[in-house]
N, C-alpha and C positions, 0 to 999 in steps of 0.2 A: 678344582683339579679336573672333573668330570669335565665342564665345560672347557676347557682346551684342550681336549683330547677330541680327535678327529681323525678317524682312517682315513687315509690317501695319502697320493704327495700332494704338498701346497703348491700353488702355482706362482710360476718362474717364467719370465716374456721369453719365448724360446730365440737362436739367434737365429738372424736374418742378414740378409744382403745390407751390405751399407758401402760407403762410397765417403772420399772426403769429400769431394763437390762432386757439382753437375758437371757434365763433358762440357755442357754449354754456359754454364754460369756457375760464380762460386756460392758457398754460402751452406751445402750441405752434411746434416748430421744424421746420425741414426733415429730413423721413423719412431717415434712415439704419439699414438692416437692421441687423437685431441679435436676429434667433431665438434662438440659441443661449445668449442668458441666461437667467439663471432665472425660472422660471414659478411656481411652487410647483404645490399640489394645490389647483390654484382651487376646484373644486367642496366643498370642505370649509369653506368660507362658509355653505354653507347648512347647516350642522351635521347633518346626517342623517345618520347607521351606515350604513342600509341604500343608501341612495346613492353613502356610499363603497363599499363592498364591490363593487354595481354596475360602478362606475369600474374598482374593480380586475379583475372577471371581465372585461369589454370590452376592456381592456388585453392579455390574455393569449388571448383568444378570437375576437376580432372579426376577420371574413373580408377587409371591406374592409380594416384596417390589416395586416392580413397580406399580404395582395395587394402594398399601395403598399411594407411593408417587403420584398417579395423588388426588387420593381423597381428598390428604393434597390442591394440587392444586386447588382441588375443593370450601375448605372451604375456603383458603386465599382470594379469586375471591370474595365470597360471603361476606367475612367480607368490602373489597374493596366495592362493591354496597351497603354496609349501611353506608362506609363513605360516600358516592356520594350525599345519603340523605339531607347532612346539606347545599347542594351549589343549587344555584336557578338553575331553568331547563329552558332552552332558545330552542326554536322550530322556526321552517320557515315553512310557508303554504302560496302553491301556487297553483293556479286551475282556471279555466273554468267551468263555466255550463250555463247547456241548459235546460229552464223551457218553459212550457205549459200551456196555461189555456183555456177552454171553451170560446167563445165568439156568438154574434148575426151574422148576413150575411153579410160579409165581406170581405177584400183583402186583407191579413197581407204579408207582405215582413220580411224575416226571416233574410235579412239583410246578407247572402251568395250567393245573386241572385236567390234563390228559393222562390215563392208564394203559398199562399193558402186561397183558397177563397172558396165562398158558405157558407150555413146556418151554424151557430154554428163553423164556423174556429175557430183554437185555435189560442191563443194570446200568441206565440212563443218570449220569450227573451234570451239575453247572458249576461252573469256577470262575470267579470274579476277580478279576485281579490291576491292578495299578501301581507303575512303579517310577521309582527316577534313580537313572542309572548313571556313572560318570567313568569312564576312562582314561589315562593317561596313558600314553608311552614314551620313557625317559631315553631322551638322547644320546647315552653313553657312549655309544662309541663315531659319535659325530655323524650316522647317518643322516639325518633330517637335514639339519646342518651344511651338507653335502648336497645336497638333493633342493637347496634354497639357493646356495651355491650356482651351482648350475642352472636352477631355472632363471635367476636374476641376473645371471650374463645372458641368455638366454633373449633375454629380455630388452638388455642394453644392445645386443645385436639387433636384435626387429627393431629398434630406434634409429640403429645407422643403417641400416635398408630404408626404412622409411624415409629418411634423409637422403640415402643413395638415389632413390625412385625419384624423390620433389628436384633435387640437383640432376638428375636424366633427366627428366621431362621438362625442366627449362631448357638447358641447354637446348635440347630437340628444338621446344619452339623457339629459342631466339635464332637457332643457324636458320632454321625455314623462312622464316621472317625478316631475316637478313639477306638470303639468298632471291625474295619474294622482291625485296625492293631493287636489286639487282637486275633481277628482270624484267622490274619497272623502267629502267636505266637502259637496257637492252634494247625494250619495248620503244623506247623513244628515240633510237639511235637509229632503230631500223626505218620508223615513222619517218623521222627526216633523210635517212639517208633514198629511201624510195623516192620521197619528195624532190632530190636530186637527182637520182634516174630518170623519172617521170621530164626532166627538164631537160636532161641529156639527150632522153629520147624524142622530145617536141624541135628540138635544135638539128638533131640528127634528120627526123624526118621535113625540118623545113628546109635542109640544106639537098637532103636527093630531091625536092620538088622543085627546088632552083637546078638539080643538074650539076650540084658542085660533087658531091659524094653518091658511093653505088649504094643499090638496096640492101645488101650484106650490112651496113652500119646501122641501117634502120632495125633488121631483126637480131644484131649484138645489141643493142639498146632495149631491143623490146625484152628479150629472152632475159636479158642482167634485172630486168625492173621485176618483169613477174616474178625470178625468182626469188629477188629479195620480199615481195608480198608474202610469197609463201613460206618466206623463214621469220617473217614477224606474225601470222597465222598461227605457225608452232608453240610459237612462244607464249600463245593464249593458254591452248592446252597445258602449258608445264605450270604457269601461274595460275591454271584452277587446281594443279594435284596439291601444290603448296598452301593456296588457302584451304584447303580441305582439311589437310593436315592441321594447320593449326585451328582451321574451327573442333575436329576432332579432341584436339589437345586441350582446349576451350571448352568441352565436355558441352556443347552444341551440335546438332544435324549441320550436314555442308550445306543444305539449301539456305540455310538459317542462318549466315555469317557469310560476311563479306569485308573487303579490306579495299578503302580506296586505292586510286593510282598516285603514287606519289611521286613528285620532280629530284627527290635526293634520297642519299642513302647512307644512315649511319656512319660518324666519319670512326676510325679506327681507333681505339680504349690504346691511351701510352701506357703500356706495359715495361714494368722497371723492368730496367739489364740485371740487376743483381736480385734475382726471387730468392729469398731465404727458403732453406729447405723446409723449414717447421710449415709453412705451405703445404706438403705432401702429407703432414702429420693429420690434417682434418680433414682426408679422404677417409668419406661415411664406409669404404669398403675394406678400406684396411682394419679401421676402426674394429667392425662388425668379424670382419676372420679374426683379430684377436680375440674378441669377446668368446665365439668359437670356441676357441684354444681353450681359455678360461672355463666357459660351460662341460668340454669335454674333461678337463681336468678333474674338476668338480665330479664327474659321473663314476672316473675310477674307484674315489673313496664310496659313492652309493656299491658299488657293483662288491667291494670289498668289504663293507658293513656286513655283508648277508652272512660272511664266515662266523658271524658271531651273536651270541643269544639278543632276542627283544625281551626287553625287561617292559612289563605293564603293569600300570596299578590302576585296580578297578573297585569302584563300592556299588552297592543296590540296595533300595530301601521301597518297601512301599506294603501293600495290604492284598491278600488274596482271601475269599471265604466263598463258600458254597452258595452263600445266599443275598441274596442286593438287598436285602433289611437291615444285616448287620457287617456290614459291607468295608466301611470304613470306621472300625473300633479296635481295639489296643490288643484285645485275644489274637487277629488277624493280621497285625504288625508281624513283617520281617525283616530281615536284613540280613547283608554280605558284604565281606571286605578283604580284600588281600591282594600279594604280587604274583606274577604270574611269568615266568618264564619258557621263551618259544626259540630255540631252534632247530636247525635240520642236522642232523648224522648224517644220513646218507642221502643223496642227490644223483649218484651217477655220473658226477663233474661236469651237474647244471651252471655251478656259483663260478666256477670254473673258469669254466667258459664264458661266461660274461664277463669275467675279471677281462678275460685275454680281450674280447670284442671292446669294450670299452678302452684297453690300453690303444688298442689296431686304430677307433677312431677319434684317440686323443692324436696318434701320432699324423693319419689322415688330416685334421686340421691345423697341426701345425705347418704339413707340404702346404696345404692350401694357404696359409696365411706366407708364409716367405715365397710361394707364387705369386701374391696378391700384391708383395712389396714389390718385388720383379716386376713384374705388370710396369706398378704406379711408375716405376721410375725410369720406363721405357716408354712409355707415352708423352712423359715431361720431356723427356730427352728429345722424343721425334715432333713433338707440336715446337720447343725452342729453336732445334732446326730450321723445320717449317721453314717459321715464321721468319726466320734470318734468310734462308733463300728463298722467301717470295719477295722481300725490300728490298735484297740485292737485281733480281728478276725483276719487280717494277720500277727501279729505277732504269734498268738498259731497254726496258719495254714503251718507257716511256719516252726513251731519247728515239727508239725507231718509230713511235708514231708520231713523232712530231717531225720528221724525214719524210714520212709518206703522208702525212698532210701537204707538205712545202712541195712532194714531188707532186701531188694530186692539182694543186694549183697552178701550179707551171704548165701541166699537162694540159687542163682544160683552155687554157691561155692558148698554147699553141695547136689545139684541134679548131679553137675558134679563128684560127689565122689562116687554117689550113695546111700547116707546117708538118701534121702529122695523121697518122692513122687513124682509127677510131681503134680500130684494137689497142691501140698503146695504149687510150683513154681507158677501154676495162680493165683491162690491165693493174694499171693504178692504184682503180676506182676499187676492184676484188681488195687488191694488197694494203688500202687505206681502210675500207669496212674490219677485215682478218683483224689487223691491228688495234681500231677501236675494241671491237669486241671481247678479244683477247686483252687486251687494258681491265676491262667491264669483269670478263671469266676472272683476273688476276687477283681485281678489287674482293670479286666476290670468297676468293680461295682464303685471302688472307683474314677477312672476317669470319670464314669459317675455322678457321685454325686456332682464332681468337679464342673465339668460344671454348674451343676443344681445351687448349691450354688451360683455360680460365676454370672449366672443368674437371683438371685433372691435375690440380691442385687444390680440388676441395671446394672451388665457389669464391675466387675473389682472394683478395690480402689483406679486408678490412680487418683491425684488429692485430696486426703483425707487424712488427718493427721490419720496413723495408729498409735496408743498407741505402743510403745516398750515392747518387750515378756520379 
């Protein structure tokens, strides 16, 4: 009876936002955490070697999940000492002393061969003593209990951080990584498109040496080349801040890591149309504010404990005697045993007030966990988006550069006939780069969104029954 009896309330999953589906897909229920399933190696969608490998050096390296794994360590440790709580505590006490006391005129022997005598000598003793002590304190009114309570969600929360931080810090490095090869793609578009400048401008300059064209076409030719050098220049610079980053995240110096140039780029992870909402369910963050909730609940019943007596049962046994010869014998045997009852009358409306702090930050993490759910399902909702108007966007992006290819061509045809300007020719040639690039920037957006998505439902769908499209 004693053992189910427990101050506080019990804990009850507070409500939250819920939704039948997504705005953008069906298939949604109300959030119930569920980290702890499986995830797979989401990032191996995007079929890249070198990204896996990445994944794996991150995994083994990276400071931040280092960090958030010792803390996890930290609260397991902690939950461990409030199990420790429920078992009696057993001590050993052993010692010597040496006491003094005033006296009249006299010759004390201090019992080491040393005297001391004259008016008022003190009356010098030794006491020898050894004991073994045991403590209990009975859990009756579920304090302890309480207080294990709370540190073991406590506990399961620093799990889903540590889990939220390893699912951050991928993601991080697969968007850079992604964006990195983008720029490789960039990087090469600007290469050749120069290499076509450079030819426009040898054509242009051999046509004013013939007398066919003015020198104005020679310095639009020259002016269009330099300045596409100097936007494939740039481009250096952005592709070193990105391998930096992920050698950083690779818990490597940037001098020390390096990433080849590579000709492709990750083709896009088919993302089912119907994501089941149990997806949102193993977001390590919601997970972790419920756990919260849990822990705080938990703290009410400690804080409500204190209104009521600690019962302790205590024994002590062992041997005290004035002299180390006869030290440990049966005349010199003691012992003690009983319960002991402790609480407070009067406090000033200490307990009080704890009650109330503790009620103020049960209520505080449950704002924050139906925040947390708001979040999740604002984020699913804007990365589904996204993702839906960046395919709509590269399909119509790719119908107009394949227009200002065909016009680019034409063009160059009739500057070579002499039919036209050389202006019309930049012209073009601006409006054909804009659009490759813009292709490249489009590529890169939707793989970033990917990720995000793929993020913010927890880390992939391995493990989850996907509805068939």
């Amino acid at each position: 009876m004693m053992a189910g009896c427990a101050i506080g309330p019990d804990y009850q999953r507070p409500e939250s936002a819920q939704s039948a589906q997504y705005k953008q897909t069906e298939g949604w229920k109300s959030a119930k955490p569920a980290d702890t399933e499986l995830r797979g190696n989401w990032w191996e969608l995007y079929g890249d070697t070198d990204l896996n490998g990445l994944i794996d050096r991150l995994n083994a390296n990276n400071q931040s999940l280092a960090s958030a794994e010792a803390q996890y360590r930290q609260a397991r440790a902690l939950a461990r000492g409030a199990r420790a709580s429920f078992f009696p505590n057993l001590g050993l006490n052993t010692g010597v002393t040496r006491a003094g006391q005033g006296g009249g005129e006299s010759t004390i022997s201090t019992g080491d061969g040393v005297s001391v005598s004259g008016a008022n000598a003190a009356q010098i003793s030794k006491s020898y003593e050894a004991s073994l002590g045991v403590s209990w304190e009975l859990d009756i009114w579920g304090k302890l209990r309480r207080q294990l309570e709370s540190d073991s969600a406590s506990a399961e929360a620093s799990a889903a951080d540590l889990a939220g931080v390893r699912l951050s810090q991928q993601s991080e490095l697969v968007q850079n990584y992604l964006q990195l090869r983008v720029l490789d793609q960039q990087k090469r578009l600007l290469d050749e498109t120069v290499a076509a400048y450079r030819q426009a401008f040898r054509i242009a300059e051999n046509q004013y040496k013939a007398g066919i064209v003015p020198k104005s076409d020679v310095t639009q030719a020259l002016t269009q080349l330099k300045s596409t050098e100097a936007e494939a220049v740039d481009l250096e610079y952005q592709r070193a801040q990105l391998e930096h980053a992920i050698a950083v995240l690779v818990g490597v110096a940037p001098s020390e890591f390096s990433l080849a140039v590579r000709d492709s780029v990750p083709a896009l992870p088919a993302i089912p149309a119907s994501l089941p909402s149990a997806l949102l369910e193993r977001r390590p963050d919601i997970a972790g504010a419920e756990r919260r909730v849990i822990a705080a609940n938990a703290e009410i019943g400690v804080a409500k404990a204190a209104y009521y007596p600690d019962l302790t049962l205590s024994a002590t046994g062992g041997y005290r005697s004035g002299s180390l010869n006869d030290w440990i014998s049966t005349p010199n045997r003691y012992w003690s045993i009983g319960p002991a009852f402790a609480m407070t009358l009067f406090d000033g409306g200490l307990i009080s007030s704890q009650v109330d702090q503790a009620e103020a930050g049960y209520d505080q993490t449950v704002a924050d966990y139906r925040q947390t759910v708001l979040d999740g399902l604002r984020e699913v909702e804007d990365y589904l988006v996204q993702l839906a108007v960046l395919e709509r966007e590269a399909t119509v992006q790719q119908q107009g550069l394949d227009a200002a290819r065909e016009s680019l061509r034409l063009m160059l045809n009739q500057y070579k006939a002499g039919t036209v300007e050389f202006t019309d020719v930049v012209s073009v040639q601006t409006t054909a780069l804009s659009n490759e690039r813009s292709r490249l920037t489009l590529q890169g957006s939707r793989l970033t969104a990917s990720v995000q998505l793929i993020a913010a439902l927890g880390g992939g769908w391995d493990g989850v029954t996907v509805p068939a499209e």
